[in-house]
C-alpha positions in Angstrom: 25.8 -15.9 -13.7 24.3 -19.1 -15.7 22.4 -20.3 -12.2 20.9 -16.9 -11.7 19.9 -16.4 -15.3 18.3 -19.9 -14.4 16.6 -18.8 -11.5 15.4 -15.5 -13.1 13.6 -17.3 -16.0 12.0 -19.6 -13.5 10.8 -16.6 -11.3 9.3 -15.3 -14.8 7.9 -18.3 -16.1 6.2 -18.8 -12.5 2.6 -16.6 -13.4 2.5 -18.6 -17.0 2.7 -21.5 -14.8 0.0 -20.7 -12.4 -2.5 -18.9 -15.1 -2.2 -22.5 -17.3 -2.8 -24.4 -14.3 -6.3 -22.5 -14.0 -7.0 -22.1 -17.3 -10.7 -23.5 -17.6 -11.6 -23.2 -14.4 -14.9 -21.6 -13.5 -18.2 -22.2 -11.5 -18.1 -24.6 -8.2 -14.4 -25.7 -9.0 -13.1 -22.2 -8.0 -14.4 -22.9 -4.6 -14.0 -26.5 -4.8 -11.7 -27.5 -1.3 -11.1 -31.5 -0.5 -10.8 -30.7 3.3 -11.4 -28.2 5.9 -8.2 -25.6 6.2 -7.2 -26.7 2.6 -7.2 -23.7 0.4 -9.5 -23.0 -3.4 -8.5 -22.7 -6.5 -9.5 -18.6 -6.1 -7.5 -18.4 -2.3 -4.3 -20.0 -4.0 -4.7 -17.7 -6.2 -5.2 -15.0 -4.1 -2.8 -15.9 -2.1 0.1 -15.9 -4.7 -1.2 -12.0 -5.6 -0.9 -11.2 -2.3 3.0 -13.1 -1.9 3.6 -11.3 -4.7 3.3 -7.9 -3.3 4.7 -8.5 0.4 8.1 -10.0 -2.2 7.9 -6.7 -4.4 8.8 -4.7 -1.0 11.1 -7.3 0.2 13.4 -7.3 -2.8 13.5 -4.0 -3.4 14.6 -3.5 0.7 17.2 -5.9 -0.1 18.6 -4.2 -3.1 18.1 -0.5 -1.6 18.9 -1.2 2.3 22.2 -2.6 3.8 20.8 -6.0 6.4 17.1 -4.9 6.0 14.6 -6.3 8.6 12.1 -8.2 6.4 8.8 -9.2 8.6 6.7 -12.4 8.2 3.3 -11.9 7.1 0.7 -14.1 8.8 -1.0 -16.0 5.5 -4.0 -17.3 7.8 -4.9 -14.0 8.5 -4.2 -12.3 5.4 -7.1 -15.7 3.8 -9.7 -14.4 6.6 -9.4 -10.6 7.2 -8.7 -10.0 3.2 -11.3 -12.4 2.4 -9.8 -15.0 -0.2 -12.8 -16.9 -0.4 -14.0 -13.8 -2.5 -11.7 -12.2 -4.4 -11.7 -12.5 -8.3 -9.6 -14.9 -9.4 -8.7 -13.8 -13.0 -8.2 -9.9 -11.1 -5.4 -11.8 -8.9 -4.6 -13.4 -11.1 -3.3 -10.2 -13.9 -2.3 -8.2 -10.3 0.7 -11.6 -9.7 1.3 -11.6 -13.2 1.6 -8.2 -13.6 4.0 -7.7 -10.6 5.9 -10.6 -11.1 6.8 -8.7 -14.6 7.6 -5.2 -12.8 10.1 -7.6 -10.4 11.3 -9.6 -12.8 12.1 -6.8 -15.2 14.4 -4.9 -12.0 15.9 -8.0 -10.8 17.3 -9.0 -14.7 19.0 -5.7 -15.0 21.4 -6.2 -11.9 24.8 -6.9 -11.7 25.6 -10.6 -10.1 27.2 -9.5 -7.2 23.6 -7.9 -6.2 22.4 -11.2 -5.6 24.8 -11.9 -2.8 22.9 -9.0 -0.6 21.0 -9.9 2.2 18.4 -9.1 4.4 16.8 -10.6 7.9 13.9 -12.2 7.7 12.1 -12.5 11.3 11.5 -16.2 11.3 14.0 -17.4 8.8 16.8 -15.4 9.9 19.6 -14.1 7.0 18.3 -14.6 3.4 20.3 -13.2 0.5 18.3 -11.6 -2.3 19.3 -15.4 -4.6 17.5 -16.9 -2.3 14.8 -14.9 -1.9 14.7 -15.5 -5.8 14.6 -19.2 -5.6 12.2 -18.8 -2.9 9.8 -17.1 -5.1 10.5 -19.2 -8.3 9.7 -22.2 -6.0 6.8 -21.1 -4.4 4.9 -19.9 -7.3 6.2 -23.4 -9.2 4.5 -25.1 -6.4 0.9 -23.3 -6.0 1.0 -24.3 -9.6 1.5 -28.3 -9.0 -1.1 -27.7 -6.2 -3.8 -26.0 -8.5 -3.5 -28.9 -10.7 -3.8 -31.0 -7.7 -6.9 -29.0 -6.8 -8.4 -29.4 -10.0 -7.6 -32.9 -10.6 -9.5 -33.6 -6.9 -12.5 -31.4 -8.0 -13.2 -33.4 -11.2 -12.8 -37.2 -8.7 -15.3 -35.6 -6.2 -17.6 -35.0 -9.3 -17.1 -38.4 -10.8 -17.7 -40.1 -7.6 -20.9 -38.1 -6.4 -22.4 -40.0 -10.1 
């Protein structure tokens, strides 16, 4: 079980990740965006809460249901019609860490062969709940390089409007 006790500290370390990455942050670099269609520092964030939640019912489908139907979520329309650009960033910021606690905390307690259930995702097809894990370790992992991204292009716009 060494890989998924692997993957299960990655999924937990994934909000430390994310709330270092911002740590700082404040003012016109929360809004900060290098192009148009290219998310902020407060939708990433945003957006990982939001993840976070529509993965809380997915797991729990998979563990509970026998080949649950697991729906895509439309993450364009979830930024507009939920309005990312003004949500709080430290409040989604404690919701993905808090949830990301409440699933990590479930999916530590069970047995390996758990981890071999599965679900159908609409768009992906059959995903087992390991690779929903991975999935979630990753993507959280990854919306953390790209906040440092985000914040690393914020300061080079500032030092080259001097």
């Amino acid at each position: 079980m060494s890989d998924i006790t692997d993957l299960l500290e990655r999924f937990r370390r994934g909000a430390e990740l994310v709330a270092v990455s911002i740590t700082g942050a404040a003012g016109s670099e929360l809004d900060f965006a290098p192009a148009p269609g290219q998310w902020s520092i407060r939708q990433i964030v945003a957006h990982l809460s939001d993840a976070e939640i529509v993965g809380t019912m997915r797991l729990r489908q998979i563990i509970a249901e026998d080949n649950p139907k697991l729906e895509a979520f439309d993450q364009d329309a979830w930024t507009k019609n939920l309005d990312y650009t003004r949500r709080k960033p430290s409040q989604s910021l404690e919701t993905f860490r808090r949830i990301r606690g409440e699933n990590y905390e479930l999916l530590k307690e069970l047995p390996e062969a758990a981890f071999d259930r599965a679900g159908l995702h609409s768009e992906r097809g059959r995903v087992t709940l390991r690779q929903f894990l991975q999935g979630y370790a990753e993507h959280a992992e990854n919306h953390a390089a790209q906040l440092r991204t985000r914040r690393a292009e914020f300061k080079a716009s500032k030092a080259g409007a001097k």
